[in-house]
PDB file of N, CA, C and O in Angstrom:
ATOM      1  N   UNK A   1     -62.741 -14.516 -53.896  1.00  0.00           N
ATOM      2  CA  UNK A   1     -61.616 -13.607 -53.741  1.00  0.00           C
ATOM      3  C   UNK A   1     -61.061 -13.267 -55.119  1.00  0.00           C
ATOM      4  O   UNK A   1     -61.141 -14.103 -56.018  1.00  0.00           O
ATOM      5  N   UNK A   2     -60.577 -12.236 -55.297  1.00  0.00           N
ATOM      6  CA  UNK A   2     -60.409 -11.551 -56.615  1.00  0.00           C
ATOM      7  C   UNK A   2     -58.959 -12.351 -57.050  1.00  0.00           C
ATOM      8  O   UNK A   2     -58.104 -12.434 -56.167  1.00  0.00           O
ATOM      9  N   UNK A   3     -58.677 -12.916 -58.338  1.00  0.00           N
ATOM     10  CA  UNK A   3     -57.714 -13.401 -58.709  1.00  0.00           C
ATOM     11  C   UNK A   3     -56.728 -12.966 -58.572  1.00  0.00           C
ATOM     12  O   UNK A   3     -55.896 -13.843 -58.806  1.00  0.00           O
ATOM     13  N   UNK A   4     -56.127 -11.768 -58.225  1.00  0.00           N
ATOM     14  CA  UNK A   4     -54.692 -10.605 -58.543  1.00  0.00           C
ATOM     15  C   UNK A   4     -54.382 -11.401 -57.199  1.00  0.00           C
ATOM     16  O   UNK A   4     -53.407 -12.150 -57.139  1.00  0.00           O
ATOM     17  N   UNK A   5     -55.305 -11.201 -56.048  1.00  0.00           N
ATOM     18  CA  UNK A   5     -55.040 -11.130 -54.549  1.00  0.00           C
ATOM     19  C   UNK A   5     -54.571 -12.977 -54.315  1.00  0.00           C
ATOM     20  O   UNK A   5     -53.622 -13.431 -53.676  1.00  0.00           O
ATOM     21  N   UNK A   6     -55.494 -13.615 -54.992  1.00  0.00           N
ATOM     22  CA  UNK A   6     -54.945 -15.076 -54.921  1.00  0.00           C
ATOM     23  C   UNK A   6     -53.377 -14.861 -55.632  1.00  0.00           C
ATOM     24  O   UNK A   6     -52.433 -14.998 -54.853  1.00  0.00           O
ATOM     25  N   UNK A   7     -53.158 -14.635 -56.617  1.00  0.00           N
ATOM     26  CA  UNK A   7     -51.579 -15.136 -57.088  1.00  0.00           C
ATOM     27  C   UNK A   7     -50.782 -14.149 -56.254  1.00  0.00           C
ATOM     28  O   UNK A   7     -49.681 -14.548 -55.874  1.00  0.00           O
ATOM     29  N   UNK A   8     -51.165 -12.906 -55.904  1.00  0.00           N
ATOM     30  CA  UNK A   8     -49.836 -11.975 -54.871  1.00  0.00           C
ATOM     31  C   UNK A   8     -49.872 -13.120 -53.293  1.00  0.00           C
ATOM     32  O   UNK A   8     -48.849 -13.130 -52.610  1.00  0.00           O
ATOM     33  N   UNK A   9     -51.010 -13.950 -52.876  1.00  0.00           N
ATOM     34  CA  UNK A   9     -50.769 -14.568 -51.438  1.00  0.00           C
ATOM     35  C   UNK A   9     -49.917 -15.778 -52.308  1.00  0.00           C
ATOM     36  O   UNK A   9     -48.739 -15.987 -52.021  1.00  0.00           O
ATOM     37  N   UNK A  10     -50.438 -16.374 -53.135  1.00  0.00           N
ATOM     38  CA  UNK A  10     -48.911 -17.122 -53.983  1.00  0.00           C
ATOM     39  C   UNK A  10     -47.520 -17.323 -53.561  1.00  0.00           C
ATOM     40  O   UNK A  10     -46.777 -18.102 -52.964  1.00  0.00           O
ATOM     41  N   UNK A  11     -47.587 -15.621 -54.514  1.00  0.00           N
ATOM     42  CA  UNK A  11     -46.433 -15.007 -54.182  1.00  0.00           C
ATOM     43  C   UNK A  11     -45.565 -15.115 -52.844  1.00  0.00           C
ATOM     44  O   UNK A  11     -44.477 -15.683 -52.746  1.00  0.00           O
ATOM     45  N   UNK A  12     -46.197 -14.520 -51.935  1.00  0.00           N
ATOM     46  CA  UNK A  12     -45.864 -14.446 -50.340  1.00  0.00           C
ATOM     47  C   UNK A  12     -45.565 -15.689 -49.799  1.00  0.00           C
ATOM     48  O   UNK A  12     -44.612 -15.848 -49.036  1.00  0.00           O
ATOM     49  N   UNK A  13     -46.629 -16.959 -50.287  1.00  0.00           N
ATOM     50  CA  UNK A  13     -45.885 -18.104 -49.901  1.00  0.00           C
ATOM     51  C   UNK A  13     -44.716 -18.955 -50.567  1.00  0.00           C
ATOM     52  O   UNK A  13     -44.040 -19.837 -50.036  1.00  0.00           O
ATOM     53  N   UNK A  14     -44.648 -18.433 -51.953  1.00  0.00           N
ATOM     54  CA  UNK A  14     -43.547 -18.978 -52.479  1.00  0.00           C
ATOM     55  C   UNK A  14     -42.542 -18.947 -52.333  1.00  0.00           C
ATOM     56  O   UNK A  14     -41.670 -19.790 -52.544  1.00  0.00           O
ATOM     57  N   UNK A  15     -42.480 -17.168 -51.635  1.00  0.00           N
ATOM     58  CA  UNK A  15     -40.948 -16.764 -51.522  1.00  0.00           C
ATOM     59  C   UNK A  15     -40.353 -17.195 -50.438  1.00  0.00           C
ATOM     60  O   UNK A  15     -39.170 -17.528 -50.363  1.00  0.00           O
ATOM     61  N   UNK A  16     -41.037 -17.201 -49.696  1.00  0.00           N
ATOM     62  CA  UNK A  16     -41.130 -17.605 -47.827  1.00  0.00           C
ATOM     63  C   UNK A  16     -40.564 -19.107 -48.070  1.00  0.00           C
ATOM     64  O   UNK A  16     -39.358 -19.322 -47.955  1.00  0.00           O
ATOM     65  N   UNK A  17     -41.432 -20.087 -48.393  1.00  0.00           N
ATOM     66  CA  UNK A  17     -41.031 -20.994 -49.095  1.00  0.00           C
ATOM     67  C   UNK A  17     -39.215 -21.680 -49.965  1.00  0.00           C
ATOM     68  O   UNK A  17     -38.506 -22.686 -49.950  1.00  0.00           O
ATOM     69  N   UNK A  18     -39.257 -20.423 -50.541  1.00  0.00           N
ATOM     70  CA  UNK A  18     -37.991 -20.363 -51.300  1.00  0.00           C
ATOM     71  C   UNK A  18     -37.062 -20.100 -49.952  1.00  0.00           C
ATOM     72  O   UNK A  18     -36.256 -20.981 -49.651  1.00  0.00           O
ATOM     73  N   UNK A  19     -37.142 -19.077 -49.251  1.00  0.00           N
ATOM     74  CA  UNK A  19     -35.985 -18.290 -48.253  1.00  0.00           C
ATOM     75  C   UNK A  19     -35.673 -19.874 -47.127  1.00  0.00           C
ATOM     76  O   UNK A  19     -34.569 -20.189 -46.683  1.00  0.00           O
ATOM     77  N   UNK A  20     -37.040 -20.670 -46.883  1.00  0.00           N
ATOM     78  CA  UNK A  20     -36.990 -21.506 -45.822  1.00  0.00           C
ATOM     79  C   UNK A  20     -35.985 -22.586 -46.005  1.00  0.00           C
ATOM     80  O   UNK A  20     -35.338 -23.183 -45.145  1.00  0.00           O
ATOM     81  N   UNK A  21     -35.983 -22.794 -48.074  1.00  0.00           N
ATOM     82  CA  UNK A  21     -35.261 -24.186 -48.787  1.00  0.00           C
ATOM     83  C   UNK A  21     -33.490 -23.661 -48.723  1.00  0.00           C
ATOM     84  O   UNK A  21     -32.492 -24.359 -48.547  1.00  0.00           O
ATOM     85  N   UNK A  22     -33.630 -21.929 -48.976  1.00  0.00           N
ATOM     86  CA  UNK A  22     -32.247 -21.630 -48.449  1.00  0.00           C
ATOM     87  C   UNK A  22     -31.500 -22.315 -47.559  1.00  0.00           C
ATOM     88  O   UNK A  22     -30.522 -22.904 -48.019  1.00  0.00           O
ATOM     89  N   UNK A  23     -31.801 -22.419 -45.911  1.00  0.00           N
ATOM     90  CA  UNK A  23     -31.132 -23.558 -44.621  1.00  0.00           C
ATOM     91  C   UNK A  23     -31.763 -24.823 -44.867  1.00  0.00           C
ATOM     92  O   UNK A  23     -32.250 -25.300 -43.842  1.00  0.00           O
ATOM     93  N   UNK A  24     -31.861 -25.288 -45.558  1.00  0.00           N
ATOM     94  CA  UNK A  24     -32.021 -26.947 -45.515  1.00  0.00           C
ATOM     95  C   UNK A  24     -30.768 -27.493 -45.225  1.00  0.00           C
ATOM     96  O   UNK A  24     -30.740 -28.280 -44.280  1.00  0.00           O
ATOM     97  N   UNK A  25     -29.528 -27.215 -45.928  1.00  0.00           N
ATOM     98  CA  UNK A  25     -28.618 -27.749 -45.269  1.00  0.00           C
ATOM     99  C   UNK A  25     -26.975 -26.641 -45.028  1.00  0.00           C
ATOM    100  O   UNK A  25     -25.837 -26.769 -45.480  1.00  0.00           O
ATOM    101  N   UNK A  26     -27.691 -25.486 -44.002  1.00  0.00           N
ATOM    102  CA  UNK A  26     -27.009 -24.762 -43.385  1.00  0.00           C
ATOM    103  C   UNK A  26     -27.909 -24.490 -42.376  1.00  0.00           C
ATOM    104  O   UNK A  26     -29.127 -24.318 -42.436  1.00  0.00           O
ATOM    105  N   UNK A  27     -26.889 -24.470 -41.123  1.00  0.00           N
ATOM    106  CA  UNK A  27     -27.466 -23.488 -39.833  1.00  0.00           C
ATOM    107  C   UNK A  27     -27.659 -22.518 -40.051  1.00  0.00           C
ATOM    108  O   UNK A  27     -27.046 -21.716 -40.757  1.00  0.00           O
ATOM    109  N   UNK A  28     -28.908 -22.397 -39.245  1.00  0.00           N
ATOM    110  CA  UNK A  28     -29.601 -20.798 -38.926  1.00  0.00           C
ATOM    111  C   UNK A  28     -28.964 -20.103 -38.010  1.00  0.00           C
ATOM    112  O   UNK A  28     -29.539 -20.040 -36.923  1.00  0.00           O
ATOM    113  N   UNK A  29     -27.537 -19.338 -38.153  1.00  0.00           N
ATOM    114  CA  UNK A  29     -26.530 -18.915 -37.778  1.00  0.00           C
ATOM    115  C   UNK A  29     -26.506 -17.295 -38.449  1.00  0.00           C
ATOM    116  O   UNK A  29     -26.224 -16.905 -39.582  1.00  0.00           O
ATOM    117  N   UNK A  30     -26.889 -16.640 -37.345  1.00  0.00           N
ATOM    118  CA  UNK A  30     -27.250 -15.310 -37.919  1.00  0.00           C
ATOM    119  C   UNK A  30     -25.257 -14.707 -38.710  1.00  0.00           C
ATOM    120  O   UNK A  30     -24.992 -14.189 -39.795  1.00  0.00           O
ATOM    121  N   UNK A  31     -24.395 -15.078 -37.634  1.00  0.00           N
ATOM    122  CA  UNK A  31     -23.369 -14.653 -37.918  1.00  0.00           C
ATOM    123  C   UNK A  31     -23.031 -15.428 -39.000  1.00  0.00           C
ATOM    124  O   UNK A  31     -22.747 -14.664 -39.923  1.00  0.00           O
ATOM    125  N   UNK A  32     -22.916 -16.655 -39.357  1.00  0.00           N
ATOM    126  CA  UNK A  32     -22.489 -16.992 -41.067  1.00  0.00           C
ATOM    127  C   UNK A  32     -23.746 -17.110 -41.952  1.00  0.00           C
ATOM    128  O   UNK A  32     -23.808 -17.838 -42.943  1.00  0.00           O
ATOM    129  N   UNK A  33     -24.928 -16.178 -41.415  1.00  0.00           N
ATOM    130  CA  UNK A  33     -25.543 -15.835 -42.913  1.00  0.00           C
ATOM    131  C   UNK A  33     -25.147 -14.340 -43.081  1.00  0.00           C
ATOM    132  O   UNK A  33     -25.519 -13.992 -44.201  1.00  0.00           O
ATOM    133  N   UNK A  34     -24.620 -13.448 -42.508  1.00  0.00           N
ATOM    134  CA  UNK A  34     -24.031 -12.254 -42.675  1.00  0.00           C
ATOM    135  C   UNK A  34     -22.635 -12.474 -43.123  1.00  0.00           C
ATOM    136  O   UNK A  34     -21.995 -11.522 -43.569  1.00  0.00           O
ATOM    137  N   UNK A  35     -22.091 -13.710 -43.035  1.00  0.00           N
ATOM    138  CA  UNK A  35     -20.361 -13.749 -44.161  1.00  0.00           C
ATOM    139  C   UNK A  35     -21.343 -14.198 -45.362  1.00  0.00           C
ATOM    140  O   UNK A  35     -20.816 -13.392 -46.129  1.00  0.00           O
ATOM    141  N   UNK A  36     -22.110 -14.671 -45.992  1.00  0.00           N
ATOM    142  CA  UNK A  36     -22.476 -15.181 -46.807  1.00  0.00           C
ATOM    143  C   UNK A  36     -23.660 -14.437 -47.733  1.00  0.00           C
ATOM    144  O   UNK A  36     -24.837 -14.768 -47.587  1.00  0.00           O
ATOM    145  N   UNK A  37     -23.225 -13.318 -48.780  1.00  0.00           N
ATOM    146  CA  UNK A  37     -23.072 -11.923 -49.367  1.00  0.00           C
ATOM    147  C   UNK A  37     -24.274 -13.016 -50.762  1.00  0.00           C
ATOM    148  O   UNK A  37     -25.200 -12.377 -51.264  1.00  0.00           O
ATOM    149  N   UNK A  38     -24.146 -14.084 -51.071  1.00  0.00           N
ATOM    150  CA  UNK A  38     -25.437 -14.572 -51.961  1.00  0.00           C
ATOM    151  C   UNK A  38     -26.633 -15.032 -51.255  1.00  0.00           C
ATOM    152  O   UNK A  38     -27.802 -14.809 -51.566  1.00  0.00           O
ATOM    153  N   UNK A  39     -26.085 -15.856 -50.042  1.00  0.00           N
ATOM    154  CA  UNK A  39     -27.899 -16.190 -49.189  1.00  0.00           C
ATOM    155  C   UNK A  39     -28.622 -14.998 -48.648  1.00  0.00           C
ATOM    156  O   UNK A  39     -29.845 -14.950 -48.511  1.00  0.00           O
ATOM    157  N   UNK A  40     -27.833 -14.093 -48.367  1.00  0.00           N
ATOM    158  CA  UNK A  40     -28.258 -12.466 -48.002  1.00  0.00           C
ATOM    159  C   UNK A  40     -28.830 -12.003 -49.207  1.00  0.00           C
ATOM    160  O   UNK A  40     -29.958 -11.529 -49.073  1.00  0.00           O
ATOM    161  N   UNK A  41     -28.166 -12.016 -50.816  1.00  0.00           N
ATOM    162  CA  UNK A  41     -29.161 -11.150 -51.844  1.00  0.00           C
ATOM    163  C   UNK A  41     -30.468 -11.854 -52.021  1.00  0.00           C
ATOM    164  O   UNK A  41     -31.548 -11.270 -52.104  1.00  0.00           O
ATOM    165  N   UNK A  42     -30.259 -13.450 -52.086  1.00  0.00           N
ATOM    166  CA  UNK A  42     -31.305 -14.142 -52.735  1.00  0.00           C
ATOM    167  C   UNK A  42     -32.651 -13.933 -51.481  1.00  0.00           C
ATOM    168  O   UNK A  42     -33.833 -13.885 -51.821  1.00  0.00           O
ATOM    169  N   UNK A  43     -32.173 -13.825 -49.967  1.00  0.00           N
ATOM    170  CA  UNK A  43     -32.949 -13.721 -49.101  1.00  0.00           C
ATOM    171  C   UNK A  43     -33.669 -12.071 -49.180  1.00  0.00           C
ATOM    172  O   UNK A  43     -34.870 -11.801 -49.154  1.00  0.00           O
ATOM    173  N   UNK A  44     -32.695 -11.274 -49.268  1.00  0.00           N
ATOM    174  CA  UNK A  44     -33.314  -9.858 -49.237  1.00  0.00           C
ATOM    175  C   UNK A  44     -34.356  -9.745 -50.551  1.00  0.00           C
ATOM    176  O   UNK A  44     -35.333  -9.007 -50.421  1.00  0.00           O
ATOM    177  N   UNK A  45     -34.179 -10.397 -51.694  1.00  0.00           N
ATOM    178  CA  UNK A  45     -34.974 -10.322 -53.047  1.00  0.00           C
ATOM    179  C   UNK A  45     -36.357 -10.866 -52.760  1.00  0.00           C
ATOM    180  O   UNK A  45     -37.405 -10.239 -52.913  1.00  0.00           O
ATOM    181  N   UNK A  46     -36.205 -12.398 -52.224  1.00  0.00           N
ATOM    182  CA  UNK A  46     -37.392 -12.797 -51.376  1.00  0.00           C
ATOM    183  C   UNK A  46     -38.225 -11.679 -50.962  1.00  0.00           C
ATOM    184  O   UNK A  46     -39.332 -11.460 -51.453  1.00  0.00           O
ATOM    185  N   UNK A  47     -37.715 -11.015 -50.105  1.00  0.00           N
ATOM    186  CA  UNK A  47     -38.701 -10.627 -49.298  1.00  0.00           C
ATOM    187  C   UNK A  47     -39.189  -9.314 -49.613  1.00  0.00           C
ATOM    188  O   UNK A  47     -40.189  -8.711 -49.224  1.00  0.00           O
ATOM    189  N   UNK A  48     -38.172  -8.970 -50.481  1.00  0.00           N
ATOM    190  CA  UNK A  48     -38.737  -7.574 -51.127  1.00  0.00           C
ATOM    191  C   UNK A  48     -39.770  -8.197 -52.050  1.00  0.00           C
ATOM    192  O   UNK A  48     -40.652  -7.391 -52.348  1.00  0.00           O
ATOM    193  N   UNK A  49     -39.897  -9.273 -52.529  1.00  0.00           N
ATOM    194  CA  UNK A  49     -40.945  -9.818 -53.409  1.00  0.00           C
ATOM    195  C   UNK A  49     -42.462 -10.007 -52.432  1.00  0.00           C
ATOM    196  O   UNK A  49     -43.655  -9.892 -52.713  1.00  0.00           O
ATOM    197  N   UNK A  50     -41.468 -10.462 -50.776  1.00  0.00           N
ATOM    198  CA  UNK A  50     -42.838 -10.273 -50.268  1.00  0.00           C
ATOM    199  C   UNK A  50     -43.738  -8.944 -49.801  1.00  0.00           C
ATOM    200  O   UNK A  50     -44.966  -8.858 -49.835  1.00  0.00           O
ATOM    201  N   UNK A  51     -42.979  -8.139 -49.446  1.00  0.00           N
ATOM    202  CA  UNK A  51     -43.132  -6.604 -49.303  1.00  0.00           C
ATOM    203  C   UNK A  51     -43.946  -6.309 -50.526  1.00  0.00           C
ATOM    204  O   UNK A  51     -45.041  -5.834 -50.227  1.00  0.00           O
ATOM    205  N   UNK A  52     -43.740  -6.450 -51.845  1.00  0.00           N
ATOM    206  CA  UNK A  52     -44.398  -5.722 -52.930  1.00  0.00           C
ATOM    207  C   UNK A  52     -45.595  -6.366 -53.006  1.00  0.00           C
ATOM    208  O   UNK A  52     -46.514  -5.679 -53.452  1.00  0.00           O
ATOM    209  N   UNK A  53     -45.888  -7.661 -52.651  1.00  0.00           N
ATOM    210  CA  UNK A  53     -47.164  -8.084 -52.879  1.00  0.00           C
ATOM    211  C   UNK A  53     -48.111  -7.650 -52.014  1.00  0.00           C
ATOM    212  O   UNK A  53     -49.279  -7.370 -52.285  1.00  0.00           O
ATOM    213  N   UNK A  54     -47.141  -7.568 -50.143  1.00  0.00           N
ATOM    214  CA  UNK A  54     -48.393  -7.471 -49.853  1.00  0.00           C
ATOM    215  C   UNK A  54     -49.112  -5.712 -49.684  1.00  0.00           C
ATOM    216  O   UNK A  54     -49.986  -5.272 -48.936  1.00  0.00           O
ATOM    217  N   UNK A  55     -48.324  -5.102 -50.680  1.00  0.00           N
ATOM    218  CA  UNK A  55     -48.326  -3.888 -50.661  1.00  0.00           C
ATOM    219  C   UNK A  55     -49.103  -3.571 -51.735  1.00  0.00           C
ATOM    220  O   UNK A  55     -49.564  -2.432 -51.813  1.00  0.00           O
ATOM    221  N   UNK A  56     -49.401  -4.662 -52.863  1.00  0.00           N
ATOM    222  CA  UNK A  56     -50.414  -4.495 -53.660  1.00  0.00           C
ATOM    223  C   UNK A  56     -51.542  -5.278 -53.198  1.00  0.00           C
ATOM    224  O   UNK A  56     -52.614  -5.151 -53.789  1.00  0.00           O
ATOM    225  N   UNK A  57     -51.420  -6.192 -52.065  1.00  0.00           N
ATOM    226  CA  UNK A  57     -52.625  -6.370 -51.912  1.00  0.00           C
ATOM    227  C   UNK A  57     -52.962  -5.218 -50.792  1.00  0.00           C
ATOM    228  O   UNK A  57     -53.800  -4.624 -51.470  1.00  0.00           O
ATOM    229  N   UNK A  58     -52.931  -4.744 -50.011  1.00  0.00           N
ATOM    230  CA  UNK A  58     -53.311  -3.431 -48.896  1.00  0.00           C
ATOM    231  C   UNK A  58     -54.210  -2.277 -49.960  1.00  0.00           C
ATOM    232  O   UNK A  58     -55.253  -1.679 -49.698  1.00  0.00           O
ATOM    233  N   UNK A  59     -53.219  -2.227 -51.462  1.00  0.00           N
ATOM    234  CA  UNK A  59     -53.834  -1.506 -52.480  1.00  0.00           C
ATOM    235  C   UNK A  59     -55.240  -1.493 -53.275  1.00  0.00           C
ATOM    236  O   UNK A  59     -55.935  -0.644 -53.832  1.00  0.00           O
ATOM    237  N   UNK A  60     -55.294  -2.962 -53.021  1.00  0.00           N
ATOM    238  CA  UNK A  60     -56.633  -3.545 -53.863  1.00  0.00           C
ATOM    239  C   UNK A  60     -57.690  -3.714 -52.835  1.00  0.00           C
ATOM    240  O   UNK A  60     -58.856  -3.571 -53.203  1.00  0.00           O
ATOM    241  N   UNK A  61     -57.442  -3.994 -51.621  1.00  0.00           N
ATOM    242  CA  UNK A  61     -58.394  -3.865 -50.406  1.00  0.00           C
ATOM    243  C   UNK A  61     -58.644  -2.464 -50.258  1.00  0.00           C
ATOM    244  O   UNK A  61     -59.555  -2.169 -49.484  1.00  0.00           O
ATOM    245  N   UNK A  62     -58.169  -1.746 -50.704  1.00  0.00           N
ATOM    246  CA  UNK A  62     -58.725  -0.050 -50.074  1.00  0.00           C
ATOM    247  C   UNK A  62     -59.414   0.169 -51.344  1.00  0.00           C
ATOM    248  O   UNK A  62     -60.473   0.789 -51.243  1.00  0.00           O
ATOM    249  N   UNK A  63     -58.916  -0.342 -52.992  1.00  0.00           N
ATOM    250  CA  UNK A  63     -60.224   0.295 -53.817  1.00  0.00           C
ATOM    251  C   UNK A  63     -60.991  -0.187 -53.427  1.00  0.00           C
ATOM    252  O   UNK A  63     -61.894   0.477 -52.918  1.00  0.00           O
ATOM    253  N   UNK A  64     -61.078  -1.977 -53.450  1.00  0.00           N
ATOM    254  CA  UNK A  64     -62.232  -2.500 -53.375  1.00  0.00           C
ATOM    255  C   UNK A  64     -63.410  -1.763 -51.764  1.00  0.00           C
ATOM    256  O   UNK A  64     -64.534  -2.168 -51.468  1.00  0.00           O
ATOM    257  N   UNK A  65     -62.828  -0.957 -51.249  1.00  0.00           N
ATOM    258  CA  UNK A  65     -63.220  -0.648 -49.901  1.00  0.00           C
ATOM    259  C   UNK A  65     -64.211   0.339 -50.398  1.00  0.00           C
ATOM    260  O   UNK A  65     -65.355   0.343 -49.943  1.00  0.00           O
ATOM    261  N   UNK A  66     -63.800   1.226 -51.367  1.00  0.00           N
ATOM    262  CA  UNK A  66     -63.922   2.448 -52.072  1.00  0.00           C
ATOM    263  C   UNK A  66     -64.988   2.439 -53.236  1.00  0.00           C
ATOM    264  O   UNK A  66     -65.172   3.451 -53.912  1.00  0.00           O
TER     265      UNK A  66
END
């Protein structure tokens, strides 16, 4: 497997990873993670980190397709 694609699935698990260590010691309480305006940025950043990877990997599977 092409190296870029190994460190972007990395990626995807790290952040996932990161968002999960977020509730270690808070409830998964949809209503007080919406009062709580930093576990919301650090969570939305996550996942936009996961969005971009796997959006470069979808990218590298269609050259390599090509």
């Amino acid at each position: 497997m092409d190296e870029r694609i190994l460190k972007w699935l990395y990626d995807i698990h790290f952040a996932l990873e990161e968002i999960e260590s977020y509730f270690q010691n808070i409830e998964k309480d949809f209503f007080e993670y919406r009062k709580n305006t930093m576990l919301k940025r650090a969570v939305e950043r996550d996942l936009e980190i996961v969005g971009k990877a796997i959006n470069k990997i979808l990218n590298e599977i269609q050259i390599l397709k090509n």
